[in-house]
C-alpha positions in Angstrom: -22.4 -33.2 -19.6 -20.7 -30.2 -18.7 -17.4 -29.0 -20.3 -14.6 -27.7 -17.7 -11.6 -25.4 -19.2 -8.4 -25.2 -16.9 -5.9 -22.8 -16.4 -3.5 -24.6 -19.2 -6.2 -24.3 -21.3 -7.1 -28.2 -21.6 -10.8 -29.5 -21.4 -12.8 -32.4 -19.4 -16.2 -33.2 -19.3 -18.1 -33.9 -16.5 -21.6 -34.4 -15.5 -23.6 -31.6 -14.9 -23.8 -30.4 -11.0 -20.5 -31.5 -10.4 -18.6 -29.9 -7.6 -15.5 -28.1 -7.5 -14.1 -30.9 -5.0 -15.0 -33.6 -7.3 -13.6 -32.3 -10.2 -10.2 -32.0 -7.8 -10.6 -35.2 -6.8 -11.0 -36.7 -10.5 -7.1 -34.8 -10.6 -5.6 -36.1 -7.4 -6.4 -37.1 -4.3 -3.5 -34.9 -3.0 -4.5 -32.0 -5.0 -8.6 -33.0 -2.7 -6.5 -32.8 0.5 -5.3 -29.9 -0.3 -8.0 -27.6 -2.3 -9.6 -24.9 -0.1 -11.8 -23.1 -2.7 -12.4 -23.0 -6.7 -13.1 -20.0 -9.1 -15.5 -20.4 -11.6 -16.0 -18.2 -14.8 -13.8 -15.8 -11.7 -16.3 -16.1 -9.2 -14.4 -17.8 -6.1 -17.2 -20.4 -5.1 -17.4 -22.8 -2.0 -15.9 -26.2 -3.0 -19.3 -28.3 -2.3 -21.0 -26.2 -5.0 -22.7 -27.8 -8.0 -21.4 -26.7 -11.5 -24.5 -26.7 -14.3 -23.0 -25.3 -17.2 -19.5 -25.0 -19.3 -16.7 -22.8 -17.7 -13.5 -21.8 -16.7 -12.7 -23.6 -13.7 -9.2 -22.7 -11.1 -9.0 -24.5 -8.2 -7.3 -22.7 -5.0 -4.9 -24.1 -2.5 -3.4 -22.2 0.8 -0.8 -20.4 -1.6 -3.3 -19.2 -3.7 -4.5 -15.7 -2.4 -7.9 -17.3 -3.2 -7.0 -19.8 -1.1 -6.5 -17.9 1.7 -9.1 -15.7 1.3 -11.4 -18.5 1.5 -9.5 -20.0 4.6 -9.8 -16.6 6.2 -13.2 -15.9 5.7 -14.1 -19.2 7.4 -11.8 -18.2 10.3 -13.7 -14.9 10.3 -17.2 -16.6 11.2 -15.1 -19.0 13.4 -13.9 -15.9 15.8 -17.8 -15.2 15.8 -19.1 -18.3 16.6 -16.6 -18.4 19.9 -17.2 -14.6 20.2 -21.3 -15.7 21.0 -20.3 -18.4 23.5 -18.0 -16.4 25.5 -19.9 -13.4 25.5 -24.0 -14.2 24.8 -25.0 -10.5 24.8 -23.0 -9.7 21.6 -24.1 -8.1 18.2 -22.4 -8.8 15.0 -21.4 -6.0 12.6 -19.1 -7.7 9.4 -16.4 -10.3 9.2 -14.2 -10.1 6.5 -10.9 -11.5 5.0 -8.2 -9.2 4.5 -4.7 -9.2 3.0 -3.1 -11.3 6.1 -6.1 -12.8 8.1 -9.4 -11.6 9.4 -11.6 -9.2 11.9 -14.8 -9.4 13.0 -16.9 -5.6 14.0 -18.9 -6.0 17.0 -20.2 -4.9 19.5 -20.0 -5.9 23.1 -22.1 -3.4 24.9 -20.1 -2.6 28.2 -18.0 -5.2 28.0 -14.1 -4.5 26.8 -12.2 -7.2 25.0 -8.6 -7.0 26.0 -5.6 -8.2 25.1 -5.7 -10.7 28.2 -9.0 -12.1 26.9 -7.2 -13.1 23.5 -6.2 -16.8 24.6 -9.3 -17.9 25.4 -10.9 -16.7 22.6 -8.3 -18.8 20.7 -8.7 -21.7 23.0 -12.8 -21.4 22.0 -12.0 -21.2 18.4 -9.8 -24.6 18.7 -12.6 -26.1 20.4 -14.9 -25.7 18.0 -12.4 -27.0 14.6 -12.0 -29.9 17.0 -15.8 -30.6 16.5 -15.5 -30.5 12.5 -18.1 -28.2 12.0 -19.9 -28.2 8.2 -20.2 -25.0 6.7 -23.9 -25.1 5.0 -24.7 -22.2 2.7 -28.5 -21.4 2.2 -30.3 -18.6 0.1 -32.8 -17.2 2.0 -35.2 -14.8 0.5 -35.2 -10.8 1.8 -38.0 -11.1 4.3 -36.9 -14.6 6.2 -33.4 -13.1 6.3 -34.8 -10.1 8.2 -37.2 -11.8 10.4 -34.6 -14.5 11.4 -32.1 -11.4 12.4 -34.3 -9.5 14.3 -35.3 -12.3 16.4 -31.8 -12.8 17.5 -31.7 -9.1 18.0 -28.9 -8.8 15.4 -29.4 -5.1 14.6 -26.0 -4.3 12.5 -27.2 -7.4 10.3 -30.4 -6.2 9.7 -29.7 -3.3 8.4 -27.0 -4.4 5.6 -29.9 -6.9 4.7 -32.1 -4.1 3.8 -29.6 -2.4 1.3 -29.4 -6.3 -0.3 -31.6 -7.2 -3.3 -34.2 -9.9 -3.0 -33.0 -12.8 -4.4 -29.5 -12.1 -3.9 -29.0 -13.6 -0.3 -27.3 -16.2 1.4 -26.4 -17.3 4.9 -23.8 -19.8 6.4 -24.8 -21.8 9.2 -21.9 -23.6 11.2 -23.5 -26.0 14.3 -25.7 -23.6 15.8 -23.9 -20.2 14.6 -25.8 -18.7 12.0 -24.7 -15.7 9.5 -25.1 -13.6 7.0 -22.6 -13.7 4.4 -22.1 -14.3 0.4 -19.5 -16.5 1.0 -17.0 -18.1 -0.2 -16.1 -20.3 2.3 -14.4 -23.8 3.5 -16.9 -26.9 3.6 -15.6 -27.4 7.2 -13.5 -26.1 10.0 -11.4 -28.5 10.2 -8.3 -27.4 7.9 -7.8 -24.8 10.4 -4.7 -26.0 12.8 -3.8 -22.4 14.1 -5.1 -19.4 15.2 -3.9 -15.9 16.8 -5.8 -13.1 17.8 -3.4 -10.4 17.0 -5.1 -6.7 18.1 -8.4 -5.7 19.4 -8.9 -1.6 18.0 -12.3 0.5 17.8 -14.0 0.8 14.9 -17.0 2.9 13.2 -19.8 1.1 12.5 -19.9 1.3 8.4 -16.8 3.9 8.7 -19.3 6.9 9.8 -17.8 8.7 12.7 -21.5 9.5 13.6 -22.3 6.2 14.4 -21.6 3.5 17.1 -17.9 2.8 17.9 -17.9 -1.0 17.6 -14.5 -3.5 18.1 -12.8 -4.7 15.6 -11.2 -8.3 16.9 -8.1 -8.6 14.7 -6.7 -12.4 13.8 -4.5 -14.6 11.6 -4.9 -18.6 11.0 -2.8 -21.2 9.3 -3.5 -24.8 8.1 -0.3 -25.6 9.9 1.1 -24.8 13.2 5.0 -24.1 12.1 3.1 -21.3 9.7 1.7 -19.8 12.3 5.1 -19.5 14.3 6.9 -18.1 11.2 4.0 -15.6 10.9 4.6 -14.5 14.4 8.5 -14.2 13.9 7.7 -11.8 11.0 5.4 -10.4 13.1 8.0 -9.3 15.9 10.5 -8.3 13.0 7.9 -6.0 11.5 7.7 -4.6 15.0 11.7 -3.7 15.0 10.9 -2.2 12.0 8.1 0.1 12.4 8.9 3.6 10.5 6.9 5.1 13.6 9.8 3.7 16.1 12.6 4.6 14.1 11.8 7.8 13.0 11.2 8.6 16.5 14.6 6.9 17.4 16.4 8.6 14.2 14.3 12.1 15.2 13.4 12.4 11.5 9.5 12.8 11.9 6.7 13.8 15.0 3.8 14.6 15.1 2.0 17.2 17.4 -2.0 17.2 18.8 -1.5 21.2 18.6 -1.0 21.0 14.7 -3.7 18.2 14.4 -3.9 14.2 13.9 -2.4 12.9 10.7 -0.3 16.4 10.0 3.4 15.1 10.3 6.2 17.9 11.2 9.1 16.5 9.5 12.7 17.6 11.8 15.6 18.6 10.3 17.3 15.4 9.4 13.9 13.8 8.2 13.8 16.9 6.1 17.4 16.2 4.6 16.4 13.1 3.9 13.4 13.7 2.3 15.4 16.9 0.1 18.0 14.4 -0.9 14.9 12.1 -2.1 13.6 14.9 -4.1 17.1 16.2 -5.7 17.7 12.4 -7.0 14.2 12.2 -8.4 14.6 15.5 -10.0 18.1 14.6 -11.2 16.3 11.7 -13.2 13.5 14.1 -14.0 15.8 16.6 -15.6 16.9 14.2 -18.3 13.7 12.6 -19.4 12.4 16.4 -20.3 10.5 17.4 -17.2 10.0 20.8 -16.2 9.6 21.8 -12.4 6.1 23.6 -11.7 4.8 25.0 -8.4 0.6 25.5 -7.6 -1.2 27.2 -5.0 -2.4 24.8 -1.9 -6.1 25.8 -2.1 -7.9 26.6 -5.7 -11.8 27.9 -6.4 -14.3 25.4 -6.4 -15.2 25.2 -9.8 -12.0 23.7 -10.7 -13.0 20.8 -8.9 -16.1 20.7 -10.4 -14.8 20.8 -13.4 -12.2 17.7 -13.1 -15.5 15.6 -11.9 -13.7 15.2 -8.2 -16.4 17.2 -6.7 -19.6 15.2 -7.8 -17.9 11.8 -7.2 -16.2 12.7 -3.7 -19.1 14.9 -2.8 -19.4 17.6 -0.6 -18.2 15.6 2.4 -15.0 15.3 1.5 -15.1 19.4 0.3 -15.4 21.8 3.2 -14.7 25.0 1.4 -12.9 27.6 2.6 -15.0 31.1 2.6 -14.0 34.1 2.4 -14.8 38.0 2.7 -16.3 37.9 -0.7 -19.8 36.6 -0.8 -20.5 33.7 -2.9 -16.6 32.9 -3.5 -15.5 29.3 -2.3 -11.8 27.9 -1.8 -10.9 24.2 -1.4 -7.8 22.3 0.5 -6.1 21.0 -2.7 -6.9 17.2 -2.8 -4.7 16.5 -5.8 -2.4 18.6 -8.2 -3.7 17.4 -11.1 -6.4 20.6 -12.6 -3.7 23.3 -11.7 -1.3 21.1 -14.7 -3.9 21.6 -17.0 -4.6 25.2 -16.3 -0.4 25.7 -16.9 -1.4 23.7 -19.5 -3.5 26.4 -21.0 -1.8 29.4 -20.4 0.0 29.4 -24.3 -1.3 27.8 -27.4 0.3 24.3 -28.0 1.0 22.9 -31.5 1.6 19.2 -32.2 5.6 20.2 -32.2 5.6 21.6 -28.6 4.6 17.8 -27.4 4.9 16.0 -25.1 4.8 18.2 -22.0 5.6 17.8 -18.8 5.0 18.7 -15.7 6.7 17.8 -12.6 5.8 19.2 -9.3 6.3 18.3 -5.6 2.8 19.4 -4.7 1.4 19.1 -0.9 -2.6 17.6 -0.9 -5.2 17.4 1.7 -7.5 14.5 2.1 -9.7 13.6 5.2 -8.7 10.6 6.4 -10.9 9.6 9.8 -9.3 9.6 12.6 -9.1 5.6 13.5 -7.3 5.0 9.6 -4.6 7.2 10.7 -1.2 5.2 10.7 2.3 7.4 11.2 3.2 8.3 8.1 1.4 5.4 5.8 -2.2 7.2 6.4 -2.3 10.7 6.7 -4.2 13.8 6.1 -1.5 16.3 4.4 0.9 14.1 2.0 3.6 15.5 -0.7 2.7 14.0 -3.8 5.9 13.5 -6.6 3.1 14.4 -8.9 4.0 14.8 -12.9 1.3 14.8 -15.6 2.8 14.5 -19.1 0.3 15.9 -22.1 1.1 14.2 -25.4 -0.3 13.1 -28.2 -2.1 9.8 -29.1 0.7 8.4 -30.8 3.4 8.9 -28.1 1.1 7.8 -25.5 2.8 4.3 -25.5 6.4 5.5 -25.2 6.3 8.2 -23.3 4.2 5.4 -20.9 7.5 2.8 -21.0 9.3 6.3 -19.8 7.2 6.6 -16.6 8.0 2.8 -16.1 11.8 3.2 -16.5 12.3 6.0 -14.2 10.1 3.8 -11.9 13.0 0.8 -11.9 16.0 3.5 -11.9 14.3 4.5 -8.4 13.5 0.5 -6.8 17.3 0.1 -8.4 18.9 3.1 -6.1 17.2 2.2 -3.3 17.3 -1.6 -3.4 13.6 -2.6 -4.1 14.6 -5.7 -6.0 11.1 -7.3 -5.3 8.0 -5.9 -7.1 5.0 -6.8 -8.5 2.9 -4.3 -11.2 -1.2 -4.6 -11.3 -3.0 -3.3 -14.4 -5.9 -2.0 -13.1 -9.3 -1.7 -15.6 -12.8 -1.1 -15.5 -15.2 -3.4 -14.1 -17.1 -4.3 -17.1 -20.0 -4.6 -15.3 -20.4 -1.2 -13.5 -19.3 0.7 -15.8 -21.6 3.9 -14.5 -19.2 4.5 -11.8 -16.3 5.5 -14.8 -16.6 9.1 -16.5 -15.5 9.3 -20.1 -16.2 7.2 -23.5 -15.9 3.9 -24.1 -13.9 4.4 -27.4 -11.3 6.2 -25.3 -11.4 3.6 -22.2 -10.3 0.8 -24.5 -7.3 2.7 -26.1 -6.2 4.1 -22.4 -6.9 -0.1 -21.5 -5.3 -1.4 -24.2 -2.0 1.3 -24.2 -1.0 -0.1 -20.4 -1.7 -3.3 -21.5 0.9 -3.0 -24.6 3.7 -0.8 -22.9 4.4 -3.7 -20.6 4.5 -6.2 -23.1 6.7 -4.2 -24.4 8.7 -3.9 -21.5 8.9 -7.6 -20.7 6.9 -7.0 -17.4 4.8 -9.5 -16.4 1.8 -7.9 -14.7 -1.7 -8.8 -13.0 -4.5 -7.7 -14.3 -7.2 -6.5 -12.0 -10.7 -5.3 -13.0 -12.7 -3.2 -11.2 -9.5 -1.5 -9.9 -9.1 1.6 -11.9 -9.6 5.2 -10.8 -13.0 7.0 -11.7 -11.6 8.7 -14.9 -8.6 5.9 -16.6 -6.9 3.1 -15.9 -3.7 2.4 -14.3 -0.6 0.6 -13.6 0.5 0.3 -9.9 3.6 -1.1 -8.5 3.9 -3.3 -5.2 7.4 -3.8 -4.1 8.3 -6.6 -1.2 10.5 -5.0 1.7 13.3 -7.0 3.2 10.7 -9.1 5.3 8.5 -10.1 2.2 5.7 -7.3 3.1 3.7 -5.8 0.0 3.7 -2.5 -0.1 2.0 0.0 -2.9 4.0 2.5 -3.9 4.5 3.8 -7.8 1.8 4.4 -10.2 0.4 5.2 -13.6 -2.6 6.3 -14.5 -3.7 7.4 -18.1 -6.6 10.1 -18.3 -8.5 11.0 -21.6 -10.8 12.7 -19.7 -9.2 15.4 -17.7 -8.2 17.0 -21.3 -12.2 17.1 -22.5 -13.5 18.6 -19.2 -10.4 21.4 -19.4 -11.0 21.4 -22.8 -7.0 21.2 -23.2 -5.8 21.4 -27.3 -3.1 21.2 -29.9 -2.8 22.0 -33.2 -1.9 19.0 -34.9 -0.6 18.5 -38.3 -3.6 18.9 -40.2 -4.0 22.3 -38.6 -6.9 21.2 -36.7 -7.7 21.2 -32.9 -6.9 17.8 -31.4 -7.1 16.9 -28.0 -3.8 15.5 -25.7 -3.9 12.7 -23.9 -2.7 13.2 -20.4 -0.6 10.5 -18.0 -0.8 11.2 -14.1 2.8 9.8 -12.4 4.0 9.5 -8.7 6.8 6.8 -8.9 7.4 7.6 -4.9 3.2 7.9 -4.6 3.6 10.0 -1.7 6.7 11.6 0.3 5.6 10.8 3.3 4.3 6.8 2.3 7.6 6.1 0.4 9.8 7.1 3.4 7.5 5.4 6.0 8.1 2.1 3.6 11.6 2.9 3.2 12.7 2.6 6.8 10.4 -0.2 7.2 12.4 -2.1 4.5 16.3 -1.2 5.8 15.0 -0.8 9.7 16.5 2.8 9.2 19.7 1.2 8.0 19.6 3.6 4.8 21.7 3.8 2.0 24.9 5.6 1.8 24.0 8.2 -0.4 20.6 9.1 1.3 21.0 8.4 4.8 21.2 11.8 7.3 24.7 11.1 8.7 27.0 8.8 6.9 29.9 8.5 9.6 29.9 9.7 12.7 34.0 10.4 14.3 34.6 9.1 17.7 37.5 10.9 20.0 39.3 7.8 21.9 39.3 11.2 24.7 39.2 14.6 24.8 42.6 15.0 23.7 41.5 14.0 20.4 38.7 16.3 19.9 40.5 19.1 18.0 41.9 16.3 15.7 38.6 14.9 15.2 37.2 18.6 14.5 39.9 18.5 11.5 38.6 15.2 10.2 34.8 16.9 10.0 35.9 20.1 8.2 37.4 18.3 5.7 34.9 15.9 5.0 32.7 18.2 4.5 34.4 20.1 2.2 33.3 16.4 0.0 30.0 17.2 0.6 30.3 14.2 3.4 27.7 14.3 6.4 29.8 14.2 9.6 29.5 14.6 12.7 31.7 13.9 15.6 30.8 12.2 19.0 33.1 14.0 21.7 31.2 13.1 24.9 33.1 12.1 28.1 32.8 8.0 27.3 34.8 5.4 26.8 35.2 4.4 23.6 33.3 0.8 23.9 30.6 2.9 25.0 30.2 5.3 22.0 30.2 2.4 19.6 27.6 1.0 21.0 25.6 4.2 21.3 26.5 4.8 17.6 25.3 1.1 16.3 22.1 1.9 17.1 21.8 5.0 15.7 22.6 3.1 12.5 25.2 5.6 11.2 27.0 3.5 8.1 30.8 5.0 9.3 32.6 5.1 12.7 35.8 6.9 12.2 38.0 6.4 15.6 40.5 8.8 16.1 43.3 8.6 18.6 47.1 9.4 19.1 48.1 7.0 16.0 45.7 8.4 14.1 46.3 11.6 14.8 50.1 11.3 14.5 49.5 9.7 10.9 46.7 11.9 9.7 44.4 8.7 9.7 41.4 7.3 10.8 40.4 4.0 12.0 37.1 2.7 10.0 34.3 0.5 11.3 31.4 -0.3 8.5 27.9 -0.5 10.1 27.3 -4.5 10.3 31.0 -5.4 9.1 32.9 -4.3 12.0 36.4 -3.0 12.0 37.7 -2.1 8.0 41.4 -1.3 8.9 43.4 2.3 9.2 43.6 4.4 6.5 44.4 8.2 5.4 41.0 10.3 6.1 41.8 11.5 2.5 41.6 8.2 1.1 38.4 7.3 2.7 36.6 10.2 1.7 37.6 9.5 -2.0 36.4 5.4 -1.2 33.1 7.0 -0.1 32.5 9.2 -2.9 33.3 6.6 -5.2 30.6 4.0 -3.1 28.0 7.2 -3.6 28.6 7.5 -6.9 28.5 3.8 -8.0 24.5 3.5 -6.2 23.4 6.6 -7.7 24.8 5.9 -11.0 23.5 2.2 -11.4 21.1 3.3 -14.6 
């Protein structure tokens, strides 16, 4: 007998080679119907799997992300399997799950999948669920996996079976398709009631712009039809939404093939926005003891090399910049994080001059290939709300809640009132890929793990997730359609201090080493506003947006009147402007709802005569007359209450 431990911590026995389903169906036989997948010890694991030894067992439904990782995988080798019978001539790259569905890589030789194409792909995959299909894994040694792909001419799987271990390798057959995979999977097809193909895009084989451009067949399934026609509402929301749209619409952001792919020119009322983003962040900045720093966009190489980033990026994602001088190498600034600890070194610190920090609103360059980029969420040259606060060991924790609080005031201002946090740690099995000791790992590890304890915040824990030199604590908010979104992070560093070799004088009068916290609550400029549109469909809030009332003229008569109303608004520091085109005044309205502007202020003879102003709210409709002096105080007073909320 085998003993089982579940997720409330009770234990059953069972007999040894039990299966994941069995133990489900020893539960319920609801809970049978509805399993898709269990984790054992962590490892997700096909259902039909025998168990031969004591563990920790979860089983996963649809709602589980297991779950649906599971269910998607399957679907994955389903769009394959009706992939090969509509087009026999195809090769197979990978398959995976992702965060909402699946794609498969391949490669169709001359033929082009097209959007056209999609329905009968999905009619195939429906076909073949009809037929109940088993999914049958196998381990297969190194040189029968090889010899069975190169007879079906499968030269993509081939070679990721040579990088593969001996002994390591499995294969799924389903009817007569046939591939290469670790799993986990469904036992059957069948639970799948709906599927969409969403997008068909190109796609380097392995991510290497040098090789073959294969094409990546997008798609989503559901073990329920309705499902599926939710997803697809969300889907054509998401679409009203898209920061790439409105930003065009709002002319906040382009971007220009002269300057380069992935560069964004940001216009001047995306560049008000973005200023008025800054100034709050600073304004909360200023009180929690930051100080403002500005560093060069290129540095010498050695730098680099010194913070580690160049030996674990490598020189591919380093193209130095030369110059007259021989032997002398400049890099593109990938992050802002040495130049801190080289202000850090300009004076000699004491234990009394800590915590520092540093706040600075630093542009970076990364590489990004061409086929990731994505408006504003993936680009190549991104303003980073970079801080890095150097303190000592024993306000590491506190100053740690301080970087989570100004994280809320921000999600509070700007109505993020969904979020999830991720503690991301080592993977305690690979630890190779992670520079710095293990005695400073565990108290970097074990101070996230603390501060949001502390702070009440209920948090994932993911291993395997943190960045090459600490751990980290991320934040996911939802937007207004329930999308997940990363924004804010964490991240503590014991390392960066060594390799600067960065020092205090502490108490004792020795030389003691600071620990260092890396924060972007926004993560990026560009990100953050690219999410923010997404989330209030460029409906912003009153205190950010560009324009917050536009003044419509019932006719030309009125302009002069309407010209009084502006200059006095913005003597409040209220963003104004006034709509005096030759229209009627059903017409401007319209034109002006779509521009999402929060304020219409109609202005006509009555007004005019009683130095008013007639109000319509964005959404609401018509708010009533009213003194233009009055409604500038009622809109300073609604600016001030959302900026003020902490």
């Amino acid at each position: 007998m085998i003993k089982v431990t579940f997720p409330d911590g009770s234990v059953r026995e069972y007999a040894k080679g039990t299966t994941g389903l069995q133990i489900a169906e020893s539960i319920s036989s609801r809970l049978a119907q509805d399993v898709l997948a269990v984790s054992v010890n962590d490892e997700i694991r096909d259902l039909n799997r025998a168990i031969e030894e004591d563990c920790t067992v979860k089983l996963h439904k649809f709602d589980d992300a297991e779950g649906k990782h599971a269910f998607w995988h399957t679907s994955a080798h389903l769009l394959a399997e009706a992939l090969q019978a509509l087009y026999p001539n195809i090769k197979f790259g990978i398959g995976p799950a992702i965060e909402n569905g699946f794609y498969y890589d391949v490669d169709t030789d001359d033929v082009v999948i097209k959007e056209s194409d999609f329905a009968a792909i999905e009619k195939k995959m429906m076909e073949i669920v009809a037929e109940k299909r088993d999914m049958i894994r196998e381990e297969i040694s190194k040189a029968d996996a090889l010899k069975m792909f190169e007879e079906k001419g499968e030269t993509y799987k081939t070679e990721l079976i040579s990088d593969l271990e001996d002994g390591t390798i499995t294969i799924y057959r389903q009817g007569s398709f046939v591939d290469l995979c670790k799993g986990p999977h469904l036992m059957n097809v069948s639970p799948i009631k709906a599927v969409k193909i969403t997008s068909a895009a190109g796609a380097y084989w392995r991510g290497d712009e040098t090789r073959k451009q294969l094409t990546r067949i997008y798609g989503i399934s559901f073990p329920k039809k309705k499902m599926l026609d939710e997803y697809l509402a969300l889907l054509e929301e998401a679409k009203k939404r898209d920061h790439r749209k409105i930003g065009k619409e709002l002319e906040l952001f382009t971007f220009s093939q002269a300057v380069g792919p992935g560069l964004p020119l940001w216009l001047p009322k995306g560049t008000a926005l973005r200023d008025r983003l800054e100034d709050f962040l600073k304004n909360v900045q200023k009180r929690y003891g930051y100080q403002q720093v500005r560093t060069p966009h290129i540095g010498q190489k050695q730098l680099w090399v010194t913070s580690g980033h160049y030996a674990k990026y490598g020189k591919d994602s380093f193209q130095p910049i030369l110059t007259p001088q021989e032997g002398e190498e400049f890099l593109l600034k990938p992050m802002n994080c040495p130049f801190h600890c080289e202000i850090y070194k300009t004076l000699p610190r004491s234990y009394k001059d800590l915590p520092l920090r540093y706040a600075e609103f630093g542009t970076v360059y990364r590489y990004e290939q061409s086929g990731e980029l994505h408006g504003l969420t993936r680009v190549r040259g991104f303003t980073q709300d970079d801080a890095h606060i150097f303190c000592r060991p024993d306000q590491l924790k506190d100053e740690f809640k301080k970087v989570m609080d100004i994280i809320f005031i921000i999600f509070k201002a700007l109505n993020f009132k969904s979020f999830e946090a991720q503690i991301s740690l080592r993977d305690p099995n690979n630890k190779e890929k992670y520079i710095g000791s293990e005695e400073n790992w565990i108290k970097s590890e074990e101070a996230i793990i603390e501060a949001c304890k502390d702070k009440g915040l209920d948090a994932k824990v993911e291993l395997g997730e943190a960045a090459f030199y600490g751990p980290k604590l991320d934040f996911m908010v939802k937007d207004a359609i329930g999308r997940r979104w990363q924004l804010g992070t964490i991240q503590v560093d014991y390392n960066l201090p060594e390799r600067f070799d960065l020092e205090y004088t502490g108490t004792d009068n020795q030389k003691h080493r600071p620990v260092m916290i890396h924060r972007a609550p926004f993560g990026s400029m560009e990100r953050f506003v690219a999410v923010l549109i997404e989330h209030t469909g460029g409906k912003f809030p009153l205190w950010l947006t560009p324009e917050q009332c536009v003044i419509l003229p019932i006719s030309e008569k009125y302009n002069d009147y309407a010209k009084k109303v502006a200059e006095y608004l913005e003597t409040k520091d209220i963003r104004a402007i006034i709509d005096d085109r030759n229209e009627k005044i059903g017409r401007k309205i319209r034109d002006n709802e779509v521009k999402r502007i929060p304020y219409m202020l109609i202005v006509g003879e009555k007004e005019a005569e009683n130095e008013e102003i007639s109000v319509r709210k964005q959404g609401e409709g018509d708010q009533g007359s009213m003194k233009f002096t009055t409604f500038a105080e009622n809109l300073q007073k609604e600016v001030a209450e959302m900026m003020n909320q902490w």
